[in-house]
ZAKEZA-778616 format. One record per residue (C-alpha): residue number from 1; chain; x negated, y negated, z negated. Coordinates in nm, 3 decimals. Each point is the difference from the previous one (the first is absolute). Layout:
# residues N
SITE  num  cadena        X        Y        Z
SITE  NUM       A        X        Y        Z
...
This chain:
# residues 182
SITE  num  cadena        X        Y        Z
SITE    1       A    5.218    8.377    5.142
SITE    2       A   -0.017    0.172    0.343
SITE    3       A    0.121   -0.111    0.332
SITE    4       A   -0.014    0.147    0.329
SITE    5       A   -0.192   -0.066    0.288
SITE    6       A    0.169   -0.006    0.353
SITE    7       A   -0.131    0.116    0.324
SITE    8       A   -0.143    0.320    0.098
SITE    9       A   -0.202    0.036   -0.317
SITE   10       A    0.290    0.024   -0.231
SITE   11       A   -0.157    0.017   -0.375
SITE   12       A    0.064   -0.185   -0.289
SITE   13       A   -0.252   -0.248   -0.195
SITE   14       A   -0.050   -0.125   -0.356
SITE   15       A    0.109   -0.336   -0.044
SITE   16       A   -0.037   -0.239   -0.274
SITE   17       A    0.315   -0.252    0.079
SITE   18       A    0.187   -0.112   -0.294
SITE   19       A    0.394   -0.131    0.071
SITE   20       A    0.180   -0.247   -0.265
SITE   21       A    0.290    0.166   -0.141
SITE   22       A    0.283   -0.142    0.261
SITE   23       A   -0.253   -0.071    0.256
SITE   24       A    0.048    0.143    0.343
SITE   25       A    0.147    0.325    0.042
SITE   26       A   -0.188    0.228   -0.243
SITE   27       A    0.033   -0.279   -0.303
SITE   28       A    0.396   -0.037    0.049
SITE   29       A    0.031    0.359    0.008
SITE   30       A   -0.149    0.047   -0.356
SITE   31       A    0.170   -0.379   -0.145
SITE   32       A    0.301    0.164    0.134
SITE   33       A   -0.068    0.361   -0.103
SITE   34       A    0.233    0.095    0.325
SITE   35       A   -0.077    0.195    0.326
SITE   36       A   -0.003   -0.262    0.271
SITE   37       A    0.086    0.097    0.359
SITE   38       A   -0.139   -0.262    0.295
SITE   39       A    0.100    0.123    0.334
SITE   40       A   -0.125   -0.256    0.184
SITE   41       A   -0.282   -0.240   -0.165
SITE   42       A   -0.020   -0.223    0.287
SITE   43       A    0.388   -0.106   -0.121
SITE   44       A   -0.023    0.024   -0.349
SITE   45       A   -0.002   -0.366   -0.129
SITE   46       A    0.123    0.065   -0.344
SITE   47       A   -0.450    0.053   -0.112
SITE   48       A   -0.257    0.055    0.186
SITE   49       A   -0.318    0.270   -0.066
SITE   50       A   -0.314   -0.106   -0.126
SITE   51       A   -0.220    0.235    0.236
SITE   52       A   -0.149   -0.085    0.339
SITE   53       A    0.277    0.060    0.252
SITE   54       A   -0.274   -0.046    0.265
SITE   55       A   -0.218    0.313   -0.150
SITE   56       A    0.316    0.173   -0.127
SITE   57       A    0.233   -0.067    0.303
SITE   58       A    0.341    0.207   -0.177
SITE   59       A    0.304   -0.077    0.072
SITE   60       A    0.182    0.224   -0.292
SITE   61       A   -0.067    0.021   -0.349
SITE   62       A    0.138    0.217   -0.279
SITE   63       A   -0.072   -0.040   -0.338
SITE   64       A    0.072    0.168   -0.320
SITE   65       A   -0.060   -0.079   -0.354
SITE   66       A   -0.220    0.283   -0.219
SITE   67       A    0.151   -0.006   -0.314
SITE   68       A   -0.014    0.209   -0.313
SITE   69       A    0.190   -0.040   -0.274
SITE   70       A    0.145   -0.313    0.156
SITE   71       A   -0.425   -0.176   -0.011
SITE   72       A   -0.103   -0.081    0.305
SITE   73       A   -0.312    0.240    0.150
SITE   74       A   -0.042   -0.161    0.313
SITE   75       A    0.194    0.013    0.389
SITE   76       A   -0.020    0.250    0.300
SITE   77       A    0.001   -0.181    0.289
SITE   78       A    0.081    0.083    0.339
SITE   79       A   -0.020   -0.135    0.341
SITE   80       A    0.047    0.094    0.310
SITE   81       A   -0.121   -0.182    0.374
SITE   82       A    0.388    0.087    0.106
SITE   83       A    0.302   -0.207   -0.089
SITE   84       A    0.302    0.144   -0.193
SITE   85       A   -0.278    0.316   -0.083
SITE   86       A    0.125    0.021   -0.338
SITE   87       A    0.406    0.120   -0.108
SITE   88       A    0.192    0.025   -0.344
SITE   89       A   -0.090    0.372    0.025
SITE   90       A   -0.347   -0.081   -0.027
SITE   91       A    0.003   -0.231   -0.314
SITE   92       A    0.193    0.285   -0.143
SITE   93       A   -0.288    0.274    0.046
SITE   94       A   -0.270   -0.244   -0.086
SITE   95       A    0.164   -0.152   -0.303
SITE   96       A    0.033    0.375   -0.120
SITE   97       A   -0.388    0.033    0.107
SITE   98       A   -0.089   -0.302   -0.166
SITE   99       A    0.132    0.132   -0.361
SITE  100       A   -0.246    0.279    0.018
SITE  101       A   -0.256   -0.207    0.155
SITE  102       A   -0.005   -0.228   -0.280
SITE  103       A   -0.007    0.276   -0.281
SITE  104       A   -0.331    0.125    0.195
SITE  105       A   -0.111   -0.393   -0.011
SITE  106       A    0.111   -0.081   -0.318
SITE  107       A   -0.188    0.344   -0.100
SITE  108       A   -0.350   -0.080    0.143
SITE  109       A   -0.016   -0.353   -0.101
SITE  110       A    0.067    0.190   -0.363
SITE  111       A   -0.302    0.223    0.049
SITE  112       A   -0.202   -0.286    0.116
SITE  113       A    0.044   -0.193   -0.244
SITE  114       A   -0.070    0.291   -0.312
SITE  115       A   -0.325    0.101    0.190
SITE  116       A   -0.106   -0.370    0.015
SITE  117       A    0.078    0.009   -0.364
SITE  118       A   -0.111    0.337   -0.059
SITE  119       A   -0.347   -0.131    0.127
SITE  120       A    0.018   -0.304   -0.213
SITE  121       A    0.067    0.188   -0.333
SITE  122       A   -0.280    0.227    0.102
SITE  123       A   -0.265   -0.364    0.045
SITE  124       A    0.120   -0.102   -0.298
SITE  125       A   -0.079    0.315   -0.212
SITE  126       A   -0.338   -0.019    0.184
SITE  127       A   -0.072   -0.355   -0.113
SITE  128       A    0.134    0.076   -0.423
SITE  129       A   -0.230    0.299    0.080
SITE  130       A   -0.347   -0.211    0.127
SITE  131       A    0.091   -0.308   -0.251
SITE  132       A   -0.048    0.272   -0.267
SITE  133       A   -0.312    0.069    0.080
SITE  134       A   -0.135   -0.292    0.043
SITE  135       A   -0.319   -0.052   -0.188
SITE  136       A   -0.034   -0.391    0.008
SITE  137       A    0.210   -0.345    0.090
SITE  138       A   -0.125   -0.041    0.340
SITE  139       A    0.015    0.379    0.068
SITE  140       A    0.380   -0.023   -0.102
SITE  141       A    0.076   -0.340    0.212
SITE  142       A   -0.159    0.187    0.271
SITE  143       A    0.219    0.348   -0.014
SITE  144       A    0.308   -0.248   -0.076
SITE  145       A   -0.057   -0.185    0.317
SITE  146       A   -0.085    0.276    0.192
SITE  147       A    0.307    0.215   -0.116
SITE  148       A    0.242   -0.278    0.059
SITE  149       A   -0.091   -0.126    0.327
SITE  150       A    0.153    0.272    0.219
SITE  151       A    0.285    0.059   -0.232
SITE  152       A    0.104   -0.372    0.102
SITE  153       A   -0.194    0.026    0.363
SITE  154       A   -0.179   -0.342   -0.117
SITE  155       A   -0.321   -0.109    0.188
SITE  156       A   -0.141   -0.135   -0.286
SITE  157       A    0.080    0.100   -0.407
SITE  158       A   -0.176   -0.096   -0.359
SITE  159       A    0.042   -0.168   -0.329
SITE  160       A   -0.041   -0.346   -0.123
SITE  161       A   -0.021    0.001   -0.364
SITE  162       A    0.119   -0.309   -0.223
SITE  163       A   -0.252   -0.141   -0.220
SITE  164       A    0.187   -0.159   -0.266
SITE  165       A   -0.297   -0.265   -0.124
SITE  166       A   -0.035   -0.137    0.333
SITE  167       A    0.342    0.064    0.134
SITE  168       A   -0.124    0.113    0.293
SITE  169       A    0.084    0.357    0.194
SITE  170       A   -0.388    0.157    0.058
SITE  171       A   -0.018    0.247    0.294
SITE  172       A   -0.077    0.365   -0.071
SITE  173       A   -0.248    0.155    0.259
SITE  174       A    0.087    0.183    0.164
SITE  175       A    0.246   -0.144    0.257
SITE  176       A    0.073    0.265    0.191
SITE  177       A    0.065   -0.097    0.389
SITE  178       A   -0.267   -0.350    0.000
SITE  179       A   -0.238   -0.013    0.228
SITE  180       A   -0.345    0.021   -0.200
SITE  181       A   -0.111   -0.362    0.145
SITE  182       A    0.268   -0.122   -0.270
């Protein structure tokens, strides 16, 4: 998510706010999956928004649902400082901008996700190749922990093995991660 700062330096930043599907603006837009139009937020009583009003001092929002295929992407949101900034016009062009704007999303989420996976597959085929080689036990405990910990992003990976006459589960060095003090 990105949100613009106001004043001179007008830029956007990277936040990392999450909003509960119905909650505030941006939630009700995407439970409802309709534009919504607020000319006037300081009169709106029907919900309120979940941001700041004293960092984001707007006074209209429009927001429009991304949708492909009918599955919610995400919302474009607009404000503006002005009251009645936004018209029907304008949920017209952006709800026509938001269809393509949610392919493109909808696309690079895609490709995120395969490369994330494409790098996985690739770990994995590393690890089957170093467990093959291994010459020994520990040497293959050690190229199993080592392969799986950053296909998992664990801080700490290895075995415990279950020894059947004493029914107890026997660590097999090494641990991968432990501080060598343990």
């Amino acid at each position: 998510r990105f949100v613009g700062l106001r004043g001179i330096d007008r830029r956007v930043r990277a936040t990392d706010q999450r909003y509960p599907l119905g909650g505030g603006y941006s939630g009700r837009v995407a439970e409802l999956r309709e534009p919504i139009l607020i000319n006037d937020v300081d009169l709106h009583r029907e919900f309120s928004p979940l941001v700041d009003r004293q960092e984001h001092p707007f006074h209209s929002y429009l927001g429009i649902p991304l949708l492909v295929a009918n599955k919610l992407i995400g919302t474009l949101n607009l404000t503006s400082l002005d009251r009645n900034a936004f018209t029907e016009s304008d949920i017209e062009v952006m709800s026509l901008f938001s269809g393509q704007a949610a392919v493109a999303l909808q696309n690079a989420l895609l490709y995120r996700e395969e490369k994330r996976r494409a790098v996985e597959l690739s770990s994995l085929a590393n690890l089957t190749q170093k467990v093959s080689s291994a010459q020994n036990s520990k040497e293959l405990f050690a190229r199993l922990a080592q392969g799986i910990s950053p296909l998992l992003d664990v801080e700490i990976a290895g075995f415990l093995l279950f020894d059947d006459l004493n029914r107890t589960l026997v660590a097999q060095n090494p641990f991968i991660g432990v501080p060598p003090q343990f």
